[in-house]
C-alpha positions as CSV (number, residue, x, y, z in Angstrom):
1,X,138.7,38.3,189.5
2,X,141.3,37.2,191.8
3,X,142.6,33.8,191.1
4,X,145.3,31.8,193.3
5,X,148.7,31.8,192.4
6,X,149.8,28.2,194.0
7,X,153.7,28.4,194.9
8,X,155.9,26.2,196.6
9,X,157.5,28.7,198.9
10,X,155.9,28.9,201.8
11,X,155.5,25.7,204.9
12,X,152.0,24.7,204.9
13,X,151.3,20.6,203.9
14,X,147.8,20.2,202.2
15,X,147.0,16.4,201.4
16,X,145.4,16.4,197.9
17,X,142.8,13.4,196.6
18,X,141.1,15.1,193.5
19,X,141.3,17.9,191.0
20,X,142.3,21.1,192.6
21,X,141.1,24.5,191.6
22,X,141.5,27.4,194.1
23,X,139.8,30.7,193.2
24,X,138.4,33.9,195.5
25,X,140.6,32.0,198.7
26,X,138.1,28.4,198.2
27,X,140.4,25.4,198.3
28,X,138.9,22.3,196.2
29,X,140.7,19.1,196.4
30,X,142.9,18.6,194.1
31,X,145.2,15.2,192.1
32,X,148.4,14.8,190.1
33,X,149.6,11.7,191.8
34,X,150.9,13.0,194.9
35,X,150.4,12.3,198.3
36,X,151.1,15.7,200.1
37,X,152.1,18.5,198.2
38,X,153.4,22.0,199.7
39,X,151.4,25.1,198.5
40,X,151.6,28.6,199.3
41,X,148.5,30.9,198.3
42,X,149.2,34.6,196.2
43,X,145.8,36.3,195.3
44,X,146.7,38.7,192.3
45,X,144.5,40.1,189.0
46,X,145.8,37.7,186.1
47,X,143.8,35.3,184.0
48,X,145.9,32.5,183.9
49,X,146.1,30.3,187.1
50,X,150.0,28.2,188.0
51,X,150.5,25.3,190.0
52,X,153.8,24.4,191.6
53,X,154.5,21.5,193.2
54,X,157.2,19.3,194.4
55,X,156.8,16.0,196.8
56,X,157.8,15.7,200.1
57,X,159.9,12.5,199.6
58,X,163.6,12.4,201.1
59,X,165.8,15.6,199.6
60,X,169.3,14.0,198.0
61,X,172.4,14.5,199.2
62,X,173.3,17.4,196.8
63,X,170.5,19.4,199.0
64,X,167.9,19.0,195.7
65,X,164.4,17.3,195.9
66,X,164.7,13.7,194.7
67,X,163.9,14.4,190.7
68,X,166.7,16.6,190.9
69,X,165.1,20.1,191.0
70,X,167.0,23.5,192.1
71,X,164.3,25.4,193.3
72,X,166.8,28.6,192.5
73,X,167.5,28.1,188.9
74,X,167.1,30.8,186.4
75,X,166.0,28.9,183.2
76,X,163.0,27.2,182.9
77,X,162.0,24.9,180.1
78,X,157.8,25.9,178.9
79,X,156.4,22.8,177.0
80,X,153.0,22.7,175.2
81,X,151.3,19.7,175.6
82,X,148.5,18.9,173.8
83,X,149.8,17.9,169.8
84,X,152.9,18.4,171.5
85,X,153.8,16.0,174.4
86,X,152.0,13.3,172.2
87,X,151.7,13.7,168.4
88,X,148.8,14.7,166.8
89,X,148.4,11.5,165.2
90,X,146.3,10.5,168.5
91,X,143.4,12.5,167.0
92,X,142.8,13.7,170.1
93,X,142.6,17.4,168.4
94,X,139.9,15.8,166.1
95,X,137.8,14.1,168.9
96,X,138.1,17.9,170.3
97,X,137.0,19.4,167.4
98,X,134.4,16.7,167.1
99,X,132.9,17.5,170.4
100,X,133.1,21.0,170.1
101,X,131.3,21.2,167.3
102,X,128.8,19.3,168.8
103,X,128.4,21.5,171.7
104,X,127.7,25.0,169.5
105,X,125.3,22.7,167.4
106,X,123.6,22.0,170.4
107,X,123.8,24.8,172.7
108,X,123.5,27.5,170.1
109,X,120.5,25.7,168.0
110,X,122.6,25.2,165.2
111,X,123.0,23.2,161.9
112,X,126.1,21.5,161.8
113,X,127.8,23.0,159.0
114,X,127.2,26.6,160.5
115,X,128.0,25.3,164.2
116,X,131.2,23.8,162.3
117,X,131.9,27.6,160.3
118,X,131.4,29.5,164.0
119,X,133.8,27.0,165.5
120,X,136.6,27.9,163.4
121,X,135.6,31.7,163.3
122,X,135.9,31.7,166.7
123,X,138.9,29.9,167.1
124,X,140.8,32.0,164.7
125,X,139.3,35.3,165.7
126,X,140.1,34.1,169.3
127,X,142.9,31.5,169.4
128,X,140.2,29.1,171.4
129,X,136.6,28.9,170.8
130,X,135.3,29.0,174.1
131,X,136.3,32.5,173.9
132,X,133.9,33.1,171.4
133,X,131.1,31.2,173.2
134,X,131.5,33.2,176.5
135,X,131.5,36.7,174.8
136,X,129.3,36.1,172.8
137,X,126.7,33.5,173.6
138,X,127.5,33.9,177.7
139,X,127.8,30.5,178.3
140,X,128.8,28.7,181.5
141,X,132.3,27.6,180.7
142,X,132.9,25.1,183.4
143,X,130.1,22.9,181.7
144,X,131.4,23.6,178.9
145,X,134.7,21.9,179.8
146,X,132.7,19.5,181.2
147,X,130.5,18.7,177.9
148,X,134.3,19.3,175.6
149,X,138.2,18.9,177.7
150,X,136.9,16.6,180.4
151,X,134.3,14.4,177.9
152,X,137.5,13.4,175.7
153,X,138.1,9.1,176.7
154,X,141.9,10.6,177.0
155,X,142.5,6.9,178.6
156,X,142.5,4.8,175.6
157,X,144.3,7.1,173.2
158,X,147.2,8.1,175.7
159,X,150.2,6.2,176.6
160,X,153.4,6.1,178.7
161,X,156.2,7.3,176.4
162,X,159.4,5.9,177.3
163,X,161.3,7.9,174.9
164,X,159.5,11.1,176.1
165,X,160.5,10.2,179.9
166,X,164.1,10.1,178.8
167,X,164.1,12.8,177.3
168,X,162.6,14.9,179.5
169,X,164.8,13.0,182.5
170,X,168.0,14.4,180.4
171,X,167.2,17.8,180.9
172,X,170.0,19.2,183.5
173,X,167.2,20.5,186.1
174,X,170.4,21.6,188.5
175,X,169.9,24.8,185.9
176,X,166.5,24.4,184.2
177,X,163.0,24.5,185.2
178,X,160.6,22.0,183.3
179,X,157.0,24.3,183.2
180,X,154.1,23.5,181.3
181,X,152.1,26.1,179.0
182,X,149.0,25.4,178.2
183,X,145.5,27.0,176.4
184,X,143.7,23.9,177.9
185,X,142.0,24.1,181.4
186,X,143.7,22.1,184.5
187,X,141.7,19.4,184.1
188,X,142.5,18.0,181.0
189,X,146.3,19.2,181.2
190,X,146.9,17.0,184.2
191,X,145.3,14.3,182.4
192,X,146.9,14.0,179.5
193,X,150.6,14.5,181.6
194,X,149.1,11.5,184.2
195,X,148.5,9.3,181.5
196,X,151.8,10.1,179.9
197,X,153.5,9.4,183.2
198,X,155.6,12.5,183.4
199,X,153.9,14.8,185.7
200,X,156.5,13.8,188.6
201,X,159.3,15.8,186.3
202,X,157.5,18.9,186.0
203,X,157.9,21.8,188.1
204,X,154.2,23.0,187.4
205,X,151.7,24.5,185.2
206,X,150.1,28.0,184.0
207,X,147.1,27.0,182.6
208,X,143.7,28.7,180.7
209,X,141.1,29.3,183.6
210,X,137.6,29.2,181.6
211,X,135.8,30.8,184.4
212,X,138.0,34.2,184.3
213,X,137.1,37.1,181.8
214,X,139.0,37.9,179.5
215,X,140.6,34.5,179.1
216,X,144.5,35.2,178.5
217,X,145.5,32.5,176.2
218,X,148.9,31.8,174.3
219,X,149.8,33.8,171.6
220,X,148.9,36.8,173.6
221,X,151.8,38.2,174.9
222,X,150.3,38.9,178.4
223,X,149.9,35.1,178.3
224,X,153.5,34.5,177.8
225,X,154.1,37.0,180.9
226,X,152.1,35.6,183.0
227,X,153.7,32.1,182.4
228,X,157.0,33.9,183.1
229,X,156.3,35.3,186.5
230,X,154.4,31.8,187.6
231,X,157.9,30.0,187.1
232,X,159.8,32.6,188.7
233,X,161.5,33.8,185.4
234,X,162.4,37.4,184.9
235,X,164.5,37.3,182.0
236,X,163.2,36.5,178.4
237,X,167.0,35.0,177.3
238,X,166.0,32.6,180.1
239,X,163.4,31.0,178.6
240,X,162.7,28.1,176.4
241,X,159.6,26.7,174.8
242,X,158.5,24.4,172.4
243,X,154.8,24.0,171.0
244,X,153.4,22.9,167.7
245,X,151.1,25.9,167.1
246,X,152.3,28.3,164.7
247,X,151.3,31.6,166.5
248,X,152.2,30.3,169.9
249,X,155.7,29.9,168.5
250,X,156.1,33.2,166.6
251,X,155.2,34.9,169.4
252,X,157.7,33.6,171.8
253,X,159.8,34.1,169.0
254,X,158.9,37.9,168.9
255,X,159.4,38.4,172.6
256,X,162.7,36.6,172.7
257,X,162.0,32.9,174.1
258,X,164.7,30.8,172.7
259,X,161.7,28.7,170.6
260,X,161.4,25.6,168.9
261,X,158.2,24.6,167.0
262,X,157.2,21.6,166.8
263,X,155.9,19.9,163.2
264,X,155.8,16.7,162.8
265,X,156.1,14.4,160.2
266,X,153.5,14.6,157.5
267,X,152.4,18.1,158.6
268,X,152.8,20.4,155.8
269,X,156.1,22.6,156.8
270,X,155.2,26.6,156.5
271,X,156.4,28.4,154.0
272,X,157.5,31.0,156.4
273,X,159.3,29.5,159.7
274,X,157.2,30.6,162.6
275,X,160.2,30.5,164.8
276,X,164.7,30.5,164.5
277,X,164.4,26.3,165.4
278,X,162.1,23.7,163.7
279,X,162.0,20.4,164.3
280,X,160.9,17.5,163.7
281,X,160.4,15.6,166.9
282,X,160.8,16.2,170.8
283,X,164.1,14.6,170.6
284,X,165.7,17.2,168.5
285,X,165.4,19.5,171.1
286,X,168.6,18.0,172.6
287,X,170.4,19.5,169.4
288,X,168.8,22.6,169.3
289,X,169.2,23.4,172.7
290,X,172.1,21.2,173.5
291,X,172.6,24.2,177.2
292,X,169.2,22.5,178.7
293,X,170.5,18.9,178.6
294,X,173.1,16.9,180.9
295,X,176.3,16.5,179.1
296,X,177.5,12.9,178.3
């Protein structure tokens, strides 16, 4: 299936209104709080999809866009975001689950104690359970994100995080890319980032697209390639990444992404570090990477 690599290098000005998702060369509109965004359009075989984009506000004096970007740098910053950009005591992951299990009840004629054991079957078989649903069950996976991701009343659990925004605004982007890496489809990802009020600082997104076959998910390594060549990224030492799942982390780990995972407090700490940096919270990445952030 060929699926639309969305870039920033090429001249073209396409006003966006509401989500946006561009597959087989069909342009759907598309949101993420700007008012004109610049995209260029690479067909290619992957099962990811990225999104780049940068506004066309007044470029700074230093020749950068106005949040500071260098569109040539060489490291780029992957964060998670769900259980990661906010913490997991939002229960958003629980509402998830909630609704999920719902869904196989409902959709596969199910009790709820066996929809709730298929769930996690699948899920750890498959690292997300839609996987499951579509091999084995061939269900439509955009109604399923629409009866799961997009259900979820993200807008009463999420909030601006000031401390978050500060962080994130401390990251020297004259050298660093900020990316986001996500399992979760576009919708919800730029969502849960809107709400957060942080979407303006990122350079863009590879995200899950439910509709390909096979879905190429973090951990799988091809995921973590595909995320590389979306941000323009060729070298693994040039890489950073933070994300609360276990798996996600030891892989990045594995392949050589300098890797922090994320557990909070009052998550169990494993007895076997998934990755060389654990922390605590977002804002010990500024010790454990001290290279990504502006110097004082």
């Amino acid at each position: 299936m060929s699926l639309i690599l969305l870039s920033r290098q090429i001249r073209s000005t396409i006003s966006i209104s509401n989500t946006q998702r561009l597959k087989n060369g069909v342009t759907q509109k598309a949101v993420f709080g700007f008012s004109a965004i610049r995209y260029s359009y690479l067909a290619r075989q992957s099962h990811s999809v990225a999104t780049h984009w940068y506004t066309d506000s007044t470029m700074g004096s230093n020749g950068l866009p106005s949040n500071g970007v260098d569109r040539h740098t060489t490291k780029v910053f992957f964060f998670d975001i769900d259980n990661c950009l906010y913490p997991k005591s939002a229960k958003v992951h629980d509402r998830m689950a909630d609704l999920i299990d719902k869904y196989f009840a409902e959709h596969l004629s199910l009790s709820w104690d066996e929809a709730v054991r298929l769930h996690k079957e699948y899920y750890q078989n498959y690292g997300l359970a839609i996987e499951g649903l579509v091999r084995h069950h061939q269900i439509d996976p955009l109604e399923y994100n629409s009866k799961v991701d997009d259900a979820l009343p993200l807008e009463g659990i999420i909030k601006p995080n000031p401390q978050l925004r500060k962080m994130l605004e401390d990251v020297d982007r004259s050298k660093v890319k900020l990316w986001l890496f996500t399992n979760a489809y576009v919708n919800h990802a730029r969502r849960v980032v809107r709400l957060l009020e942080i979407e303006d600082l990122f350079d863009g997104i590879t995200y899950c697209d439910y509709a390909a076959q096979p879905l190429i998910c973090k951990p799988h390594e091809k995921a973590f390639a595909n995320a590389m060549k979306d941000a323009g990224v060729e070298n693994v030492d040039d890489c950073y990444f933070v994300d609360d799942n276990y798996q996600n982390c030891k892989k990045a780990d594995e392949i050589g992404w300098h890797t922090a995972h994320l557990v909070e407090e009052g998550v169990k700490v494993p007895r076997t570090p998934a990755s060389k940096h654990q922390i605590r919270s977002l804002e010990e990445l500024r010790n454990v990477f001290p290279d990504v952030f502006k110097k004082p």
